[in-house]
C-alpha positions in Angstrom: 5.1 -75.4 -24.5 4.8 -74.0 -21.4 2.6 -70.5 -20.9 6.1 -68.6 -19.4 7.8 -70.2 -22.6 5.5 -69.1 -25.0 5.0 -65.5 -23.0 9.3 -65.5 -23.6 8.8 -66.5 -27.7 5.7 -63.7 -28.1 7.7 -60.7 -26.4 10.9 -61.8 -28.4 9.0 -61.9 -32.0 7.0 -58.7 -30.9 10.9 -57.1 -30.5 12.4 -58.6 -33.5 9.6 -59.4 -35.9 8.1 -56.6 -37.1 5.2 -58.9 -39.0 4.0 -60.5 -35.5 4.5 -57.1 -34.2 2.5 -55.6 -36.4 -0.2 -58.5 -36.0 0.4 -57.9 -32.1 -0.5 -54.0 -32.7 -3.6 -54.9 -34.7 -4.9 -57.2 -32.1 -4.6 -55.0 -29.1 -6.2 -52.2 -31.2 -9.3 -54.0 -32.1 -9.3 -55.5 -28.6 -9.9 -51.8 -27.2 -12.5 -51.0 -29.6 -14.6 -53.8 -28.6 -13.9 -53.1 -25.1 -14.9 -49.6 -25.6 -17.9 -51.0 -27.8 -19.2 -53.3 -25.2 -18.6 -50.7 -22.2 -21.8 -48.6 -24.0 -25.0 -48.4 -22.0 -26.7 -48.8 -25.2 -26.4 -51.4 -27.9 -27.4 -51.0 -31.3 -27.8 -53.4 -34.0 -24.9 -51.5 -36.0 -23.2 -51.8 -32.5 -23.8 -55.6 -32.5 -22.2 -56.0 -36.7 -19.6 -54.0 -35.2 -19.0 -56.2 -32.6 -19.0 -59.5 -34.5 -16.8 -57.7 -37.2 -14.3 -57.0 -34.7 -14.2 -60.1 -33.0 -13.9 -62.0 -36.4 -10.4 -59.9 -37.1 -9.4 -60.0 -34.4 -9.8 -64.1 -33.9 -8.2 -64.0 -37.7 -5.0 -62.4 -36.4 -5.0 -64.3 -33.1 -5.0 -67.3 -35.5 -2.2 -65.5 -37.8 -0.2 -65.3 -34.6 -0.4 -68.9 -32.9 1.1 -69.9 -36.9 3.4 -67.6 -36.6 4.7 -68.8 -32.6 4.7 -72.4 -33.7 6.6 -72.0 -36.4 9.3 -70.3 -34.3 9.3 -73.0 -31.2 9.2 -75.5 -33.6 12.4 -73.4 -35.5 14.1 -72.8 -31.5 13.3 -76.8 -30.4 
């Protein structure tokens, strides 16, 4: 599928989905709080579990999504 294509699908099932938009929501919160996280001038190690913990939920709801868009271009093919 091409990236414009898939762009097209994600904005559509954010608008008329309210699961993926809910996973959407999710995502882009826990992508600011590890952007806000890794902006600090120090790092502690409860930083750092924070950090991984994040990245781990937020990779699970990535995954959650890509499922979720495959299923509908495979349902719109």
């Amino acid at each position: 599928m091409e990236m414009s294509s898939q762009d097209e699908l994600k904005a559509h099932l954010i608008a008329s989905d309210p699961a993926f938009r809910h996973l959407a929501e999710e995502h882009a919160t826990y992508h600011a709080q590890l952007e806000a996280l890794e902006s600090k001038s120090s790092f502690t190690p409860e930083d750092e579990e924070e950090e991984h913990r994040l990245k781990k939920l937020k990779l699970r709801l990535k995954d959650e999504m890509e499922g979720m868009l495959h299923k509908a271009a495979l349902a719109h093919a």
